[in-house]
Every structure is written in structure tokens, then in C-alpha cells.
Backbone as CSV, one residue per row, in Angstrom:
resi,resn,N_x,N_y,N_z,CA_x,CA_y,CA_z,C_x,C_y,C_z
1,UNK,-16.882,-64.228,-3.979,-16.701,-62.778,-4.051,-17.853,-62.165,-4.834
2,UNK,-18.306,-60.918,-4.539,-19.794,-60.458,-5.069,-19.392,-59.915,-6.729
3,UNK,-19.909,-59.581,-7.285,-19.828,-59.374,-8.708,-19.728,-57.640,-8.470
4,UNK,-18.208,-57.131,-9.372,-18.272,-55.864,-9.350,-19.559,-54.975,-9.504
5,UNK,-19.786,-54.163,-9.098,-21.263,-53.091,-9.528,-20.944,-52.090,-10.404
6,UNK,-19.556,-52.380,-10.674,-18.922,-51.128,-12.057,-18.139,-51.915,-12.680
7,UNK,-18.150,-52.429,-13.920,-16.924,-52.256,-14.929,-16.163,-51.944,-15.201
8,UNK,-15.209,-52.028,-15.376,-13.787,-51.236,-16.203,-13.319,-52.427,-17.030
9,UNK,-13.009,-51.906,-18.616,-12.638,-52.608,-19.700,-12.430,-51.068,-20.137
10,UNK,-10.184,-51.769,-20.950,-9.656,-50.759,-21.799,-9.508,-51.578,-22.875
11,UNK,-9.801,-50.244,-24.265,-9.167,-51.013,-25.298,-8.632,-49.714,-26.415
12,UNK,-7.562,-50.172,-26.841,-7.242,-49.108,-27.490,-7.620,-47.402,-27.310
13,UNK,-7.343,-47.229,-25.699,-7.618,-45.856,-25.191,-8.500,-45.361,-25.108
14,UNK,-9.275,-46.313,-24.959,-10.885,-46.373,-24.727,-11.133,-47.342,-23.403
15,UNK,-11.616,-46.473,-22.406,-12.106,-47.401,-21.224,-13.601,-47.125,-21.190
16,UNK,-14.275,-48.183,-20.598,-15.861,-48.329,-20.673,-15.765,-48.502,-18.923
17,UNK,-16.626,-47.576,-18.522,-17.533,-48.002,-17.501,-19.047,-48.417,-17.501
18,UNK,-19.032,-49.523,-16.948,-20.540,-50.658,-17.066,-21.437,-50.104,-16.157
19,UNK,-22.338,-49.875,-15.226,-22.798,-49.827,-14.161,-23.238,-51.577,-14.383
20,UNK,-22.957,-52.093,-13.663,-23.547,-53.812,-13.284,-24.506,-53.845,-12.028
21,UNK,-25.842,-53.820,-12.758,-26.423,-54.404,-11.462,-27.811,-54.352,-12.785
22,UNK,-27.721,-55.250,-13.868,-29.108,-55.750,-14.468,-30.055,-56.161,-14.117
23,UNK,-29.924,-56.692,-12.823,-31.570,-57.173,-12.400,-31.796,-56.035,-11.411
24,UNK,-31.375,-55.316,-11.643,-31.963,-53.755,-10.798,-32.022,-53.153,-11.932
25,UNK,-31.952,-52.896,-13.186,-32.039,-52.371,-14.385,-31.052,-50.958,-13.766
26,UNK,-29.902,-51.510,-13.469,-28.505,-50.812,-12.858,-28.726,-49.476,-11.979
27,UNK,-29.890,-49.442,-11.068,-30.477,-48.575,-10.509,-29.489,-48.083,-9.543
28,UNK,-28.846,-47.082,-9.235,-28.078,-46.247,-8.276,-28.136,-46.477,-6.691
29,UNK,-26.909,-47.239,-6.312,-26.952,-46.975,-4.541,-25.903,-46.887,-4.672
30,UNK,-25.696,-46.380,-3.169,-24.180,-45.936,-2.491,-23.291,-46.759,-2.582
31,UNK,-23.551,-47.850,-3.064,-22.047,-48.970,-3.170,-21.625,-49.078,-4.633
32,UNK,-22.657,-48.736,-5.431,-22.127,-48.795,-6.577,-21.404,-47.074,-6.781
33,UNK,-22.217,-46.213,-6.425,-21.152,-44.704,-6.165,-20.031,-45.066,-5.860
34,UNK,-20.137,-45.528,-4.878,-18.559,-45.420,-4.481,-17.124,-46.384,-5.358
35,UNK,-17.622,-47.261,-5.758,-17.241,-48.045,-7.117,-17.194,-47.038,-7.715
36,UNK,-17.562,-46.526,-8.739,-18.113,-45.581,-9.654,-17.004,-44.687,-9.724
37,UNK,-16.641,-44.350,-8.346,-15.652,-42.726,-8.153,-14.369,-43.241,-7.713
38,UNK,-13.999,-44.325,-7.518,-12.966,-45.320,-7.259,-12.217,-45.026,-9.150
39,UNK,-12.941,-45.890,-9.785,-12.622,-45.783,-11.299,-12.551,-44.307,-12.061
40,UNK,-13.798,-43.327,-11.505,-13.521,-42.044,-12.313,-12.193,-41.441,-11.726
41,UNK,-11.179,-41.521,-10.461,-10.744,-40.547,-10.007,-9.534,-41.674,-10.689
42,UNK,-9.038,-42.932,-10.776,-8.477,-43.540,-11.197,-8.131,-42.966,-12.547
43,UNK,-8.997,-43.246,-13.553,-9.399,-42.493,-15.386,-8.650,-41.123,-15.204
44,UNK,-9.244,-40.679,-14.593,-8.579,-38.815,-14.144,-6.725,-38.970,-14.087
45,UNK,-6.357,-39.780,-13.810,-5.120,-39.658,-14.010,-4.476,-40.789,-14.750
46,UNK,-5.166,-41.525,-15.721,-4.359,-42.245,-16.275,-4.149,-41.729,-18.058
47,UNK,-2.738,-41.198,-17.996,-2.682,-41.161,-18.990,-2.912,-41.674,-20.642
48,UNK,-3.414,-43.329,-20.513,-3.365,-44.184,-21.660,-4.667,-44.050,-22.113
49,UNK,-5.599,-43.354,-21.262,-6.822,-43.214,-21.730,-7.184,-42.295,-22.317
50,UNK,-8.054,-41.866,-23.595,-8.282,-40.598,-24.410,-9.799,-40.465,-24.488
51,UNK,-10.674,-41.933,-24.045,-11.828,-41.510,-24.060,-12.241,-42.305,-22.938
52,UNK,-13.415,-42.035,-22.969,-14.496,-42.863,-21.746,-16.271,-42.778,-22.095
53,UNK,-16.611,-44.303,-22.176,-17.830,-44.746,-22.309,-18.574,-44.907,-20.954
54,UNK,-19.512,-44.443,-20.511,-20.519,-44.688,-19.523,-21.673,-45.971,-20.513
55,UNK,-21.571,-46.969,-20.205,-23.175,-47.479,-20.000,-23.427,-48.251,-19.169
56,UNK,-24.636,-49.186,-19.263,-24.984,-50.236,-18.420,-25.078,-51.566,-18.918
57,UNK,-25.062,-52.709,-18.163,-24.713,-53.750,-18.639,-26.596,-54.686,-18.836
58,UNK,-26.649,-55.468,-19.565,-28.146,-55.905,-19.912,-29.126,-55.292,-20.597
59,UNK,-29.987,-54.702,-20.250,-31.173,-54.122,-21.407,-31.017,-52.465,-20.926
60,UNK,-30.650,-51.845,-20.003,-30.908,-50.334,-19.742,-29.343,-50.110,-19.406
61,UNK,-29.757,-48.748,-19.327,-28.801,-48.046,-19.338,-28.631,-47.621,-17.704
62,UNK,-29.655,-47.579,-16.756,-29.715,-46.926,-16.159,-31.297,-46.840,-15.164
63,UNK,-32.032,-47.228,-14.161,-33.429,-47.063,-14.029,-33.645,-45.806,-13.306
64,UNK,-32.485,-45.465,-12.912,-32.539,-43.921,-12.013,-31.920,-44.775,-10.371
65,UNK,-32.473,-43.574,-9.316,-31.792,-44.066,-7.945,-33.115,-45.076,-7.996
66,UNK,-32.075,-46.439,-6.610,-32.587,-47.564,-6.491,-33.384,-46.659,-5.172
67,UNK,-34.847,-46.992,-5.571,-35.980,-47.099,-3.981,-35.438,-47.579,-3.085
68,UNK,-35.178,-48.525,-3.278,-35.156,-49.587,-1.975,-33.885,-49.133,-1.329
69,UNK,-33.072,-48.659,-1.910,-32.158,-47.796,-0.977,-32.518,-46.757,-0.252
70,UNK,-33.137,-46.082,-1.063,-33.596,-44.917,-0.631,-34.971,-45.159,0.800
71,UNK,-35.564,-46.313,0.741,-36.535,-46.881,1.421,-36.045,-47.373,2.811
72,UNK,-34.550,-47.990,2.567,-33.996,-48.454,4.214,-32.851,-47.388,4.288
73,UNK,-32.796,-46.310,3.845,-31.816,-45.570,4.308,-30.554,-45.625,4.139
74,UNK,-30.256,-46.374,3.092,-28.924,-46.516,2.793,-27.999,-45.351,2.773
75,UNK,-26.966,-45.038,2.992,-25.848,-43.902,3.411,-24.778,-43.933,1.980
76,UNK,-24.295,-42.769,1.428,-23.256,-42.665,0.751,-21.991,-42.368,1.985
77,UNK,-21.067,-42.494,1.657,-19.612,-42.095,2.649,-20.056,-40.747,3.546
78,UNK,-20.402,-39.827,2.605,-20.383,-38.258,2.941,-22.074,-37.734,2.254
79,UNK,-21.951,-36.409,3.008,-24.169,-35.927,2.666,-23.728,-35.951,1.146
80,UNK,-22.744,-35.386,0.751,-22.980,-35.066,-0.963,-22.253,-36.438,-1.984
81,UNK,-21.812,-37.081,-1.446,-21.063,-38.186,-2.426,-21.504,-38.153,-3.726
82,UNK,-22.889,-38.524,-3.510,-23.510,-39.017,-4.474,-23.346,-37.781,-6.138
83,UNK,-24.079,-36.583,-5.652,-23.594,-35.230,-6.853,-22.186,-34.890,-6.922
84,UNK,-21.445,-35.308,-5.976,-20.173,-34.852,-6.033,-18.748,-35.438,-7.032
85,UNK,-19.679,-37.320,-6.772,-19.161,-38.167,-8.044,-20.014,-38.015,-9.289
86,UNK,-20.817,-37.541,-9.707,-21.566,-37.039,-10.672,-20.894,-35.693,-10.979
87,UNK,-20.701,-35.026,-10.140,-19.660,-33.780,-10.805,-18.219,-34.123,-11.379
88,UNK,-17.190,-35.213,-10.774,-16.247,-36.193,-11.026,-16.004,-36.486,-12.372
89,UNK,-17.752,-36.975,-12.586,-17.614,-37.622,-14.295,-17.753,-36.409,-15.172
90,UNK,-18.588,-35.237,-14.775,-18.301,-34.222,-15.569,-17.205,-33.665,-15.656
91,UNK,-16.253,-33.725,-14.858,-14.928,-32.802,-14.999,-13.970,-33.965,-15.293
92,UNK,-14.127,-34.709,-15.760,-13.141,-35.930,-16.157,-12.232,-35.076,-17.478
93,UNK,-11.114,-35.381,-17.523,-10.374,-34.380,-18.269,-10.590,-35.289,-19.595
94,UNK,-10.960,-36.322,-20.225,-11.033,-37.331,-21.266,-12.398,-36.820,-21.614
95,UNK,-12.811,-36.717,-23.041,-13.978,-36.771,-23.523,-14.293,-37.868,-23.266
96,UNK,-15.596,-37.588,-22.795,-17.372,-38.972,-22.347,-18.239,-38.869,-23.570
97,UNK,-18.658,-40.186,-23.137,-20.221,-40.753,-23.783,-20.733,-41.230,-22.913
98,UNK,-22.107,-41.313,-23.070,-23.079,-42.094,-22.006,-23.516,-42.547,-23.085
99,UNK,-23.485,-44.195,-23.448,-24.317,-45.255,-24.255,-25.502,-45.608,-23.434
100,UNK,-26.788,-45.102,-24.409,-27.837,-45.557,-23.085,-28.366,-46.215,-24.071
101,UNK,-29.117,-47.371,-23.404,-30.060,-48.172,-24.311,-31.261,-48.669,-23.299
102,UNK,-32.944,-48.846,-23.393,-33.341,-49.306,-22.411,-33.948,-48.067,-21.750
103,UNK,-34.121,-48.308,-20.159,-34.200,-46.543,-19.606,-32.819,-46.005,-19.058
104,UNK,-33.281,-45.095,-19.063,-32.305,-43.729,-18.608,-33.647,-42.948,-17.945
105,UNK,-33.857,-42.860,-16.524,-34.896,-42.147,-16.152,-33.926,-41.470,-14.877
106,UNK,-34.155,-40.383,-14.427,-34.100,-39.506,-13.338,-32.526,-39.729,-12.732
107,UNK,-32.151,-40.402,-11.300,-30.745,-40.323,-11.435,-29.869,-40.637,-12.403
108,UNK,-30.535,-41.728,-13.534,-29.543,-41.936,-14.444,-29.583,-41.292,-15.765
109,UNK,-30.558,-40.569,-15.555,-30.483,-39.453,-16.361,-29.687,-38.155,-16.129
110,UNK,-29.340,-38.120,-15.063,-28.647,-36.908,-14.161,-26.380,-37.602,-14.296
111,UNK,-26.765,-38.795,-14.614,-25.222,-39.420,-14.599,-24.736,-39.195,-16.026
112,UNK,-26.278,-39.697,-16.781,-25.947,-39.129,-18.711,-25.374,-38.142,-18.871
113,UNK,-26.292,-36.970,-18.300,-26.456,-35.084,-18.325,-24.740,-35.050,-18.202
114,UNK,-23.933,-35.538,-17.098,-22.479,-35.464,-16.715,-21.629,-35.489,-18.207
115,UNK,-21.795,-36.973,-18.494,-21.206,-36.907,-20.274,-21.186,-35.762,-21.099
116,UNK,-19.792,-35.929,-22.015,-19.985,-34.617,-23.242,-20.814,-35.144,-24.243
117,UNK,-20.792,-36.216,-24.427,-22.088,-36.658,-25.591,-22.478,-37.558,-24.935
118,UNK,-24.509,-38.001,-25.467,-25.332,-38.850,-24.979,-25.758,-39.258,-26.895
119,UNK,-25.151,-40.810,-26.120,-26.063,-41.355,-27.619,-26.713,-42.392,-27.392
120,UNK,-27.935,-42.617,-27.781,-29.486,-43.257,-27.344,-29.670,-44.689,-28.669
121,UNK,-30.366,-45.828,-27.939,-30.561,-46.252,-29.166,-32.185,-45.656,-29.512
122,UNK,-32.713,-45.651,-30.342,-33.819,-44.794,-30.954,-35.144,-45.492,-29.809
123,UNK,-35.295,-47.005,-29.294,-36.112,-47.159,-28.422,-35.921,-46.818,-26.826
124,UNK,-35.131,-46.496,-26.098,-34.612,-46.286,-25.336,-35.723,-44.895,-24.889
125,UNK,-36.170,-45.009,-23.628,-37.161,-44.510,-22.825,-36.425,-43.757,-22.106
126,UNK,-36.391,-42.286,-21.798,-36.160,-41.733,-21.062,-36.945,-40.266,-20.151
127,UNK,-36.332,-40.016,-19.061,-37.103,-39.355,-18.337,-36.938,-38.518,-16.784
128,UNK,-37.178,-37.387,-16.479,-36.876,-37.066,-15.109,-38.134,-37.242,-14.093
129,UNK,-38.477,-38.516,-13.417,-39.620,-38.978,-12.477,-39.269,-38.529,-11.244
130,UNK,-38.845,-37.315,-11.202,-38.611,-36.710,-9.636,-39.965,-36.651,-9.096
131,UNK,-40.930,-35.861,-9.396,-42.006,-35.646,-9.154,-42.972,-36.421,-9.065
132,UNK,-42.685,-38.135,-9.930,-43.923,-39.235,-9.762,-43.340,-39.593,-8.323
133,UNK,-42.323,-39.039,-7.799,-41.997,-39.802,-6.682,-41.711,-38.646,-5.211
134,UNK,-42.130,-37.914,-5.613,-42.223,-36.703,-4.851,-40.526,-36.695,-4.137
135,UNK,-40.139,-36.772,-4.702,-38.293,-36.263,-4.659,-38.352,-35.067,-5.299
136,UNK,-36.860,-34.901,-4.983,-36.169,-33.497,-6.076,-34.570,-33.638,-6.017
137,UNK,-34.165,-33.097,-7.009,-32.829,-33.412,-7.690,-31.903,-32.452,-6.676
138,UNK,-31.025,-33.283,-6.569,-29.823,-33.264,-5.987,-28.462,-33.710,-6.400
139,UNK,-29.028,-33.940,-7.700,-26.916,-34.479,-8.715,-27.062,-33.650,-9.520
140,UNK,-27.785,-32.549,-9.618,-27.441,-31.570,-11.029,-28.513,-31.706,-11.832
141,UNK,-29.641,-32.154,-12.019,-30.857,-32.003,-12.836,-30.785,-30.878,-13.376
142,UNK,-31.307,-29.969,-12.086,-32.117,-28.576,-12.418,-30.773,-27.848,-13.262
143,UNK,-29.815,-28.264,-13.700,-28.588,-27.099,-14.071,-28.453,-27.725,-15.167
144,UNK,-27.898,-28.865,-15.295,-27.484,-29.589,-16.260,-28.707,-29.985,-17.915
145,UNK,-30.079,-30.242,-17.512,-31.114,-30.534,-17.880,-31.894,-29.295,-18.853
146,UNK,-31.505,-28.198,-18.397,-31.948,-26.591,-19.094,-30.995,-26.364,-20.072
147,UNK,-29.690,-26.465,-19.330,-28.768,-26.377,-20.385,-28.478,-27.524,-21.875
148,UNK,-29.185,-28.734,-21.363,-29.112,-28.912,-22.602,-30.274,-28.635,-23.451
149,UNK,-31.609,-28.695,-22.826,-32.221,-28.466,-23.277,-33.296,-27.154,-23.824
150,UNK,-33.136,-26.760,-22.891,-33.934,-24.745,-22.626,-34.472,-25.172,-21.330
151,UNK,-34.829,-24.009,-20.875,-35.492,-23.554,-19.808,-37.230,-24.536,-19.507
152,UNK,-37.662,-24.036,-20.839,-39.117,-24.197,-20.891,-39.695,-25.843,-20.958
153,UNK,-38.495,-26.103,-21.899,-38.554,-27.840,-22.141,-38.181,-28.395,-20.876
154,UNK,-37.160,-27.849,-20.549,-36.663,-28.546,-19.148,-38.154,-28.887,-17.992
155,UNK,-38.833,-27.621,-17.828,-39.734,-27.560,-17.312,-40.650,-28.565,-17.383
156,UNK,-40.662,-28.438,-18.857,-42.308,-29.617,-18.934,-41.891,-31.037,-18.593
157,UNK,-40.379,-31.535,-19.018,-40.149,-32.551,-18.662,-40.235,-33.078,-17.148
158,UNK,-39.666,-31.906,-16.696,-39.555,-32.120,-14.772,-41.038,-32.035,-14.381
159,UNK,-41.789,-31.620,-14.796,-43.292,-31.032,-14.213,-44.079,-31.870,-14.567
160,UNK,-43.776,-32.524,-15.381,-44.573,-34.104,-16.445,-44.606,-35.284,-15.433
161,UNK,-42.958,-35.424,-15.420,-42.221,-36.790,-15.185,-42.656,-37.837,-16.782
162,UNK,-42.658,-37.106,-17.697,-42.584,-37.262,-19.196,-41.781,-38.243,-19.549
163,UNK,-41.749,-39.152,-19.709,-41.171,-40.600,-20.136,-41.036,-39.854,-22.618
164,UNK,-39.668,-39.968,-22.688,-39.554,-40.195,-24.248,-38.667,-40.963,-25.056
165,UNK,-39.074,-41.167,-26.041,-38.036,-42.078,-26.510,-36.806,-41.837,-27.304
166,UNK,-35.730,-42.317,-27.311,-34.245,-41.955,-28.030,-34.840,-40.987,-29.263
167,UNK,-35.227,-41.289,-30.114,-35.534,-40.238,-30.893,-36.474,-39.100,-30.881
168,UNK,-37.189,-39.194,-29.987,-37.967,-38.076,-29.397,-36.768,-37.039,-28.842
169,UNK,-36.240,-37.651,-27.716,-35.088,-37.002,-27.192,-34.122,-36.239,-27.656
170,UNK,-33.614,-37.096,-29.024,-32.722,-36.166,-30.175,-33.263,-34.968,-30.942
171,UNK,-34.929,-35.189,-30.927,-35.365,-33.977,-31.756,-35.460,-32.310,-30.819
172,UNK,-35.384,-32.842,-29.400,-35.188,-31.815,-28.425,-33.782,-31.723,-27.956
173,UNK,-32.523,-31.831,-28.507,-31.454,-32.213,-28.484,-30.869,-32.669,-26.790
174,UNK,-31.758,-33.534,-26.334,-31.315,-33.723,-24.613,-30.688,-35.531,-25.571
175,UNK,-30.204,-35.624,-26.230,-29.316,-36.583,-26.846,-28.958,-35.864,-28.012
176,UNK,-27.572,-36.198,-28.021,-27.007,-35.913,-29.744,-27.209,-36.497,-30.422
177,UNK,-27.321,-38.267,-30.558,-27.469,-38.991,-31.171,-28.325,-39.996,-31.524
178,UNK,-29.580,-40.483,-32.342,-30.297,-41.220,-31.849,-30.180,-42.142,-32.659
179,UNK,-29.485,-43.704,-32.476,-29.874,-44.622,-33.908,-30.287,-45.703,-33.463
180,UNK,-30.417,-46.685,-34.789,-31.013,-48.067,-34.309,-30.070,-48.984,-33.091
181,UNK,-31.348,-49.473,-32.916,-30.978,-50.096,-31.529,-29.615,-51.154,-31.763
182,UNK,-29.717,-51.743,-32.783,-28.740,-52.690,-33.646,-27.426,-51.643,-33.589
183,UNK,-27.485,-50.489,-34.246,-26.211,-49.852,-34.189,-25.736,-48.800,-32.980
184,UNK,-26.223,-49.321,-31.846,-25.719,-48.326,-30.706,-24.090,-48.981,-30.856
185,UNK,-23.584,-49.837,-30.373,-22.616,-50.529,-30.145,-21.300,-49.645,-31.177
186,UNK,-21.780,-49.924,-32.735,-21.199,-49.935,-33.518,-20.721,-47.976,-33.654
187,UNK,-21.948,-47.407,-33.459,-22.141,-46.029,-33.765,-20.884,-45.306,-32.327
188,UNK,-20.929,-45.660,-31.473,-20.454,-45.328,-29.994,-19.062,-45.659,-30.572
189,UNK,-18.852,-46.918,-30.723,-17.027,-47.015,-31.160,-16.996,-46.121,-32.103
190,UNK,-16.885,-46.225,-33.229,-16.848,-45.364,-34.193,-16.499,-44.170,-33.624
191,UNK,-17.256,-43.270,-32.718,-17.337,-41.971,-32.504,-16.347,-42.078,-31.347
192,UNK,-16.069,-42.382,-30.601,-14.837,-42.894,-29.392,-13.434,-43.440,-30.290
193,UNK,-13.422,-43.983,-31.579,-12.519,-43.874,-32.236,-11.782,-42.721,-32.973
194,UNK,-12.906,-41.665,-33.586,-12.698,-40.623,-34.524,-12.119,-39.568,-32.954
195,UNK,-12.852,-39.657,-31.837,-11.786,-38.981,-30.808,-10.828,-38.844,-30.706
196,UNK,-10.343,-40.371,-30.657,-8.610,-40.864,-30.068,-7.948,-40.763,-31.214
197,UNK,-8.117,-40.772,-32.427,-7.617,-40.432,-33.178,-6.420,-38.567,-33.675
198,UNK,-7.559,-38.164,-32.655,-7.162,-36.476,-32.755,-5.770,-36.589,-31.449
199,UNK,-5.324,-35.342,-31.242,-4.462,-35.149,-30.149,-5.201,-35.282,-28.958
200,UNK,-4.740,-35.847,-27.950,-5.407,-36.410,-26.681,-5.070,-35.284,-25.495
201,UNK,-4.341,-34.190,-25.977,-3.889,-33.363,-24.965,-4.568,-32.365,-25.743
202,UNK,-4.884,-32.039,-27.234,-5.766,-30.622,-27.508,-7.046,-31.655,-27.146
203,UNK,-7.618,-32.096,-26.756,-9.291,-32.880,-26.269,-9.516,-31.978,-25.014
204,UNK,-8.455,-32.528,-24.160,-8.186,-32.011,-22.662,-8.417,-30.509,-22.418
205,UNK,-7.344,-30.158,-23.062,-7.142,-28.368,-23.044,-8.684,-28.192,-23.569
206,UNK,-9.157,-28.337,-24.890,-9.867,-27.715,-25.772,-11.034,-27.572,-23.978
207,UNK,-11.740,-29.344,-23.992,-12.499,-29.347,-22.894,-12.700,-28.435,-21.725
208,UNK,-11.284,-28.241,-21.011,-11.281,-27.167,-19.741,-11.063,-25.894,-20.399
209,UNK,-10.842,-25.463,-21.423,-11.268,-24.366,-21.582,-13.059,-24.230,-21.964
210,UNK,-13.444,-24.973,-22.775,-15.063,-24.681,-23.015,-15.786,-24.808,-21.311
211,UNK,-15.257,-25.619,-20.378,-15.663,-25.528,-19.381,-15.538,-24.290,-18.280
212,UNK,-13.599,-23.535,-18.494,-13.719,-22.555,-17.831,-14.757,-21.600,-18.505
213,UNK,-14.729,-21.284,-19.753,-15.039,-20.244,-20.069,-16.941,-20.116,-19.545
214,UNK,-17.168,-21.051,-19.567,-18.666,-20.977,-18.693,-18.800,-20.235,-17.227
215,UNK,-17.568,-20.232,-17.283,-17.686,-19.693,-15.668,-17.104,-18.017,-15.989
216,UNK,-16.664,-17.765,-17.048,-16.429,-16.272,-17.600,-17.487,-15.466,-18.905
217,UNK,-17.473,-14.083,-18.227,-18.151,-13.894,-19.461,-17.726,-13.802,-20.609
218,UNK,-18.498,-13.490,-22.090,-17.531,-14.220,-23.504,-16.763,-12.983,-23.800
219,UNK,-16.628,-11.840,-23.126,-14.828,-11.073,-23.594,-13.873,-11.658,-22.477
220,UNK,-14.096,-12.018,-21.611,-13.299,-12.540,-20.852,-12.940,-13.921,-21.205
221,UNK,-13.564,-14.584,-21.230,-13.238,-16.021,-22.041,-12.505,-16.072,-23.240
222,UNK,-12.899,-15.013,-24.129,-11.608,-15.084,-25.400,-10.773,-14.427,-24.493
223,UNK,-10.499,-13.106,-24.010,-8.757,-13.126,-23.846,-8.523,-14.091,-22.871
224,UNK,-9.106,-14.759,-22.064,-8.265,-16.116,-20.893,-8.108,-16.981,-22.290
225,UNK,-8.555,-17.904,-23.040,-8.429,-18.406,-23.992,-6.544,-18.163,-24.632
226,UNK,-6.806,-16.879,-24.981,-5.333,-16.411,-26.250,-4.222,-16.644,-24.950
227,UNK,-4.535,-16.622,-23.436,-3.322,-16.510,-22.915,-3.053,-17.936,-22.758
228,UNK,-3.444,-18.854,-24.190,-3.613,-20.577,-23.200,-2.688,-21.017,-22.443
229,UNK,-3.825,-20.672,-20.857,-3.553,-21.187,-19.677,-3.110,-22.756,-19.406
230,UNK,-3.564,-22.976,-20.438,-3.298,-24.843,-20.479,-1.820,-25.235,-20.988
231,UNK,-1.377,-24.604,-21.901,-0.318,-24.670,-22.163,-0.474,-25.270,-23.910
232,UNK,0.377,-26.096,-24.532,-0.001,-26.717,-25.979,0.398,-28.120,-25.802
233,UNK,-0.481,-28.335,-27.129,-0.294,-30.198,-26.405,1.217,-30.646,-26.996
234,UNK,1.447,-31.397,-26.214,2.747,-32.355,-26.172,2.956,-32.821,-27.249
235,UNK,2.324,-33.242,-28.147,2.424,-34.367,-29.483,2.307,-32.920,-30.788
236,UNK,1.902,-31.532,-30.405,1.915,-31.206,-31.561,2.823,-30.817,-32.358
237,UNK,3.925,-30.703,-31.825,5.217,-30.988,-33.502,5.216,-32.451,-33.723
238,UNK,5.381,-33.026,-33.095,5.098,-34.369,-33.832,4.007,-34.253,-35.026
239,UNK,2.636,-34.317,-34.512,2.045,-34.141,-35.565,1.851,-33.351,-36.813
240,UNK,2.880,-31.893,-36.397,2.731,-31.243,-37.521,4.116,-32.141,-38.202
241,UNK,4.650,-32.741,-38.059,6.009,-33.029,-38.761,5.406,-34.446,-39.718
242,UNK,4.123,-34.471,-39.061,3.536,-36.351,-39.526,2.533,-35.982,-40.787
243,UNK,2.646,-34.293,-40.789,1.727,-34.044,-41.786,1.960,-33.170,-42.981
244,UNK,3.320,-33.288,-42.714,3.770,-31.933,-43.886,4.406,-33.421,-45.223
């Protein structure tokens, strides 16, 4: 039987997705997508989960889309699969991380961008090589990439094909986090712990509201907000009763 091309490992309400394919330095084709959105739409409704880790398994995180797919024509299910499970991981109702270590260049830089936090180990190379390869983005670059970063930066990076490193990256905040390579592991739990720790239903709510409200302008977003549409989380008399 072939070796999964995605991971799944839970632990204490923490599930990790791997991308597996290290001797491709876990480079993106349609079989691992479709893996990929098998598990995110799975996560999407399992209640036991409160967070979710994106990385890759071996030295990277990620090399971007595989050529050689792209070279014999390989097919996703449908024209959009591919951004559409990249939109999937962004609307995942569980706070994300993308653990990148290694590269993170262009599509898998576009799978990071999806995550609510990106944490880098400080050598870790990253980059959008649309342009060394005369492509253009189609999972959300151009949207996702400004917004974290500005407009102008976004630019030079896409217009470069600018290769930087984890801590380069953090000082332009297109990572939140940048530490030693030794403490990616350690730094990622930690912060996936101090999550699950909080209410797992105010994560949710809090999330789709910072997400609707992007789509409203900010007087409209506070009063949709006060009418919370989401409702209140389930556990909070409990917790206020666990704290008085």
C-alpha cells in the first residue's frame, strides 16, 4: 500500500497535518490535495479537536507546486480544487498553525498564508517564485500575501521571486514567529497548548466573527458583532463557576 501523502496525528485536541512526500521536499499535486481536503473537511466537523498544525514531514515545510505535475498535466478532481481546498484550511472553524521549517516557497507559501498563525524556524527560506517560473497565483497569493504583509512589500516579493529567511520574514511580519530551529517543535506545542486551554467554542465564534467582519464595514461589524450571531459558547457557565 503507498505511503499516505497527508498525515493525521491527534493528541490532546491537537491534530497535525503532515504533508508527506520528503523526497519531493512535500511539493503540491493533485493527490496529495485531495488527501489534504479529505482530512480538512473531516477536522471541520470533529468536535474533539480545538487546534490544528499544518507542517511537513523531513527538512521543509513545503517546496511550493510540484513541476513535474504541472509538466505532464496532472488534473485536480475539479478547475478550482486546488484554491478551493486552500480556502477549506482557511475557514477551518479550529485555530491553525503552519510549522514551517526548510522552504516554504510559492504554493506552499500560499497553504501557510491559509493558517491563523505562521511560525518559522529562524533558517527556513521562504518565498513567492511565481515569476522565476512564469506562472501566476491561483490559491490566494495576490489577497492573502498584501494582507499580511502591505501592498508594497507584497509587491517586491512577487516581482523579485525574493527568497528570505524565518527571521527576515518575521521582521516584515509575513510570519509571527521566528525561533531557533531547535525550538520550532517545542515553541508550536506550547502555543497550540495555551489555545486549547481557552474555551474551544469562544476560538470558533471569536474566529468567524474576525472573519465575517472583513467582509463588513467597521460600524457594521460592531453592531453584527453585539447581535452575537454565533450564539455563546457552551462551556461558559461552567467556566465561570470553575473560576469564582
Amino acid at each position: 500500500m503507498a505511503e499516505p501523502l497527508v498525515l493525521r496525528s491527534d493528541l490532546d485536541g491537537v491534530a497535525t497535518l503532515t504533508l508527506n512526500r520528503p523526497d519531493k521536499l512535500n511539493a503540491l499535486n493533485p493527490a496529495l490535495f485531495v488527501e489534504f481536503r479529505e482530512h480538512v473537511h473531516a477536522i471541520a466537523d470533529d468536535e474533539s479537536i480545538g487546534c490544528v498544525i499544518v507542517t511537513g514531514s523531513g527538512r521543509s515545510f513545503c517546496a511550493g507546486h510540484d513541476l513535474g505535475a504541472i509538466a505532464t498535466n496532472e488534473h485536480a478532481p475539479s478547475k478550482h480544487f486546488e484554491p478551493e481546498t486552500v480556502d477549506a484550511l482557511e475557514q477551518l472553524p479550529q485555530p491553525t498553525i503552519a510549522k514551517i521549517r526548510g522552504h516554504c516557497f510559492t504554493g506552499g507559501l500560499e497553504f501557510a498564508l491559509a493558517c491563523d498563525f505562521l511560525v518559522a524556524a529562524e533558517s527556513t527560506m521562504l518565498g513567492d517564485t511565481h515569476g522565476q517560473w512564469g506562472l501566476v497565483p491561483i490559491w490566494g497569493m495576490s489577497r492573502r500575501l498584501p494582507e499580511r504583509v502591505g501592498r508594497s512589500t507584497a509587491k517586491e516579493l512577487m516581482f523579485t521571486s525574493r527568497r528570505i529567511s524565518g527571521s527576515e520574514a518575521a521582521e516584515i511580519k509575513l510570519v509571527d514567529h521566528a525561533v531557533k530551529d531547535d525550538d520550532l517543535d517545542s515553541f508550536v506545542d506550547s502555543l497550540a497548548r495555551e489555545i486549547c486551554a481557552n474555551s474551544w467554542d469562544t476560538n470558533r465564534i471569536a474566529k468567524r466573527l474576525i472573519a465575517g467582519g472583513d467582509e463588513r464595514s467597521r460600524e457594521e461589524s460592531l453592531l453584527w458583532e453585539r447581535t452575537q450571531p454565533f450564539g455563546m459558547p457552551q462551556d461558559m457557565q461552567e467556566r465561570m463557576n470553575r473560576g469564582r
